[in-house]
Each structure stands twice: as C-alpha cells, then as structure tokens.
N, C-alpha and C positions, 0 to 999 in steps of 0.2 A: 171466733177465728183469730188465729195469732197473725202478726204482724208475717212473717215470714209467707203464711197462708196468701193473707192481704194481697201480697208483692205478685207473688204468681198467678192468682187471679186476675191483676190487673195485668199484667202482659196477656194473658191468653185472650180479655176482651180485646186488645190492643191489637195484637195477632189478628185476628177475626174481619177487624173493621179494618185492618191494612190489603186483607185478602179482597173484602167484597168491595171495595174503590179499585185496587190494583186491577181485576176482574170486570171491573166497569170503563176505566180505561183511563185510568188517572195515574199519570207521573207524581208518587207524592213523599216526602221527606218525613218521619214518624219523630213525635219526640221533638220539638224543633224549638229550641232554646230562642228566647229571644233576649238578645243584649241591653241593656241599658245605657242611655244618655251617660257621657263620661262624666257631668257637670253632677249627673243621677245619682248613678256608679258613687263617684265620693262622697257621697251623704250615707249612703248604708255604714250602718254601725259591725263590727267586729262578730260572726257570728249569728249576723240575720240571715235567713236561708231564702228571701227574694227571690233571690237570685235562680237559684234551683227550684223554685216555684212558679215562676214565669214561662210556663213553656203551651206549647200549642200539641196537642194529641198529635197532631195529624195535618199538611197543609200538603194542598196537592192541585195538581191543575189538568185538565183536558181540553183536549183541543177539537175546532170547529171539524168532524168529516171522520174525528175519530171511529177505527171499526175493526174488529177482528175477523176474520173469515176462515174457513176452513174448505178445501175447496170442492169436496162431492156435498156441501150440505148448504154454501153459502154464509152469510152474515149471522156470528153470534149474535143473539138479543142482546142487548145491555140493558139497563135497569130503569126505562124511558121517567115512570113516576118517581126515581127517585130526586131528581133536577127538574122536571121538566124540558129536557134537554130538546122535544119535537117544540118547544112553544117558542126557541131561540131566534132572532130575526138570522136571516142568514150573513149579514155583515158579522156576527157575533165571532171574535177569532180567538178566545178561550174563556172557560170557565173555571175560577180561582175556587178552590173549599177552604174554609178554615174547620176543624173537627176536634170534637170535644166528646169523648169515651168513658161512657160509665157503664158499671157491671149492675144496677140498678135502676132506677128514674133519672130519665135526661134534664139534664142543667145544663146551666152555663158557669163557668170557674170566672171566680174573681176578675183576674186577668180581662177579661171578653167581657165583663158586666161595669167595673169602676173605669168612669172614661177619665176621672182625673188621671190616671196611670200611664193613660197614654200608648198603650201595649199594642193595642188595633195601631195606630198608625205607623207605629215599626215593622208592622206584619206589610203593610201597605207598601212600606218603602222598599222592605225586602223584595217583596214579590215585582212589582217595576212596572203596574200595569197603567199606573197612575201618574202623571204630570205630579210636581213637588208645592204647587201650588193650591189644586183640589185632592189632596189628601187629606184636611179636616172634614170635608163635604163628604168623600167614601168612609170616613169615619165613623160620621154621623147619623150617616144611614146605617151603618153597620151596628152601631149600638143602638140604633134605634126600632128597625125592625129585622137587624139579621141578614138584611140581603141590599146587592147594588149593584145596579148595573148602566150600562151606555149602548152604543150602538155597536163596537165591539169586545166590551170586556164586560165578565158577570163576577163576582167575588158573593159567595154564598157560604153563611154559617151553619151548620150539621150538629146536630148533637144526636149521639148514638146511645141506645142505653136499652135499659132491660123492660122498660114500660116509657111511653110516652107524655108530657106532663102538660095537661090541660094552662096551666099556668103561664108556662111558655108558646104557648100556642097563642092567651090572651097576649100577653107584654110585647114578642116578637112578630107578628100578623106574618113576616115570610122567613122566616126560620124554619130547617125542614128539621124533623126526627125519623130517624127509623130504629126500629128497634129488632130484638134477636127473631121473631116472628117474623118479621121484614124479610131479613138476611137471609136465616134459613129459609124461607121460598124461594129466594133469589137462585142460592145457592144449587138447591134439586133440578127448578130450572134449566139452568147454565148447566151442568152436568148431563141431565138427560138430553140436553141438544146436542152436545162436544161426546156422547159417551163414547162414541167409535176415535176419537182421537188418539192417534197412535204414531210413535216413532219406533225407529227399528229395534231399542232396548226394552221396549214394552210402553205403557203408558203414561201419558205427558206428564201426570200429574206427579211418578215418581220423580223427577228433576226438579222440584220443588222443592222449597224450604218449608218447617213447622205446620203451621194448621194446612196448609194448600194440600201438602201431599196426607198429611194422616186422613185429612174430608175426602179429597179421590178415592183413598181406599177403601175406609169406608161404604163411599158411595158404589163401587165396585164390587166389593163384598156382601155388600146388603141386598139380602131380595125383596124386603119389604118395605124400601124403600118407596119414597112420597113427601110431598110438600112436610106433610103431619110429621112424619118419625123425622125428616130434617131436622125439624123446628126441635124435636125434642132432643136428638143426640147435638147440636149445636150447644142449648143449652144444660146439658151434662157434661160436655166440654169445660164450658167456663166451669163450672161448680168442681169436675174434677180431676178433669184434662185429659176425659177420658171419654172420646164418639163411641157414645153407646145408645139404646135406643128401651127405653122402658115405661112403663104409666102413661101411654101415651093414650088421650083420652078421642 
C-alpha cells in the first residue's frame, strides 16, 4: 500500500470512530494538536517533525444525563459497555476520553506511553477538569492504567483499532478498546432503533457529513442487513471506502 493509500485509510478509520463517539454522545475535537512548553518549543531542532507528531486522535467529553430521544420511540441506546457509563456515581458531571485510532491492533502512540514528554498533562490542562496542582496525580494514573477518576470528573483512555491487544489489556488494567466488530454492532443497533427517523426532506442521516450519511444509506438500502453484514461492510469501508457487504461468514 502506497503512502497516498495509507493517508486515506487513516482518515476513514478516523471518520468512523468520530461517528460512533459523536453517536454516543460525546462533544469531541478530532485531530487535536497538542502544543509544546515554549522553554520546549526552543529546543526542537530545524526540521523535527514533534511537533506534527504530537497529537491526540480524538478528545471529547460527555456529560452526566446525556440522551437523545426520539419521541414516538423514546431514548436511543447509547453504547452502556463501552464506558461503563450505568456504573458512574451520580455526582459524576463528565466523562473526559482521550483516543487513539488504528486501522489494525490497538496501541497506544508514543505521545500517551513516554511520560518523560509530558504530553498527558497538557491534555489535562487543556481539558480544565483538574486543579493545576493534581495534574501529576491524573497523570499518573493516566500512564499507568489508562483511566481516573473522582467523585465528579472520569478522564478515560480508548484505543480503537482492527483487533484488540491482549498486551494492553495486561500493562493498562482499565484502558478500554473497541474495535470495528464492536462498532459495527453498535452501529446496526442504533439504526434499527432510529430506523423511522425522518425529517420533512427525507432521512436524518442525509444532513450528515462522510461516513454518517453513506452508513444510513446503506443501512436503508440493505435488506440483508444484521449485526454480521454491519461488521463486514464497515470493514470494507476502511479497506476501500466502499459499504459493501461480501464473505461475510
């Protein structure tokens, strides 16, 4: 696969996992550059690319009560196992993700692994949820098993990817993964609950940008649709960017 290939496969996995968070009920910023200490910043030499390496998939946050409703059907599902979101005390007044997107087996990036770098605690300060004094403390727990939380704010690390890695399950003990199996269920799901969702120009899902609206359609078009052919036109998406449904076993 040539680099060009590369590039657009990573956006569509990128695409995908902005849908099923967005879809979950998460306000979240894709892509999220994280800046460097200015004392930092002056050490990089002429030409390192750091800089442009430093970034976060994916950060986003939902809030305690969040819910979408539809009103002859009631409350969409949202995705309870993928947070644990029933297990939250109720003081809890949001949940912080940090997300990390692969088109293969979940890791963690540089970034999120070398704590000399320091890069978790800017995420920390960014986001505001934390006193300027225990942000080593949510650091720490953050590099050390992925996840933190108090009475009410949770900051949880995700890694998204095509298989899930036993590895990270050992090193991280509350690090979640989900992977494209995950998603497309999610996804068929969420669809066949919302499927009568309709505005006066036809259905929701055309007012959508990229994958949102080509999966509606799909999902509309399809008769043989099912958790199973989900799973698989999601991942013939990634591979060619193209919801289609074949070999599905």
């Amino acid at each position: 696969m040539n680099n060009d290939e590369d590039l657009k496969k990573g956006i569509r996995v990128e695409n995908i996992a902005n849908w099923y968070f967005r879809l979950n009920g998460f306000l979240s910023i894709p892509s999220y550059i994280i800046h460097l200490d200015k004392n930092e910043a002056g050490r990089v030499r002429a030409g390192d690319n750091r800089i442009a390496k430093t970034e976060a998939d994916l950060i986003g946050v939902r809030f305690q009560g969040s819910n979408e409703k539809i009103d002859f059907k009631g409350k969409l599902s949202d995705d309870t196992c993928l947070l644990g979101i029933d297990d939250l005390p109720e003081s809890t007044i949001a949940l912080f993700i940090l997300v990390e997107v692969k088109s293969g087996v979940c890791r963690m990036n540089g970034p999120w692994s070398k704590r000399e770098n320091k890069n978790m605690q800017r995420v920390i300060r960014r986001l505001g949820f934390s006193p300027d004094d225990e942000v080593e403390t949510v650091a720490i727990a953050m590099y050390t098993n992925g996840k933190w939380k108090d009475e009410k704010f949770v900051f949880q690390y995700i890694c998204v990817g095509g298989r899930k890695s036993p590895e990270l399950t050992e090193s991280h003990p509350d690090l979640i993964q989900i992977d494209w199996d995950d998603i497309g269920k999610f996804l068929c799901k969420r669809f066949t609950q919302a499927s009568d969702e309709k505005i006066p120009s036809g259905k929701i899902h055309e007012q959508w940008p990229d994958f949102g609206q080509k999966y509606g359609r799909w999902f509309v078009n399809n008769r043989q649709r099912s958790e199973e052919t989900s799973v698989c036109a999601v991942k013939n998406y990634i591979e060619s960017g193209q919801l289609i449904t074949r070999n599905v076993r």
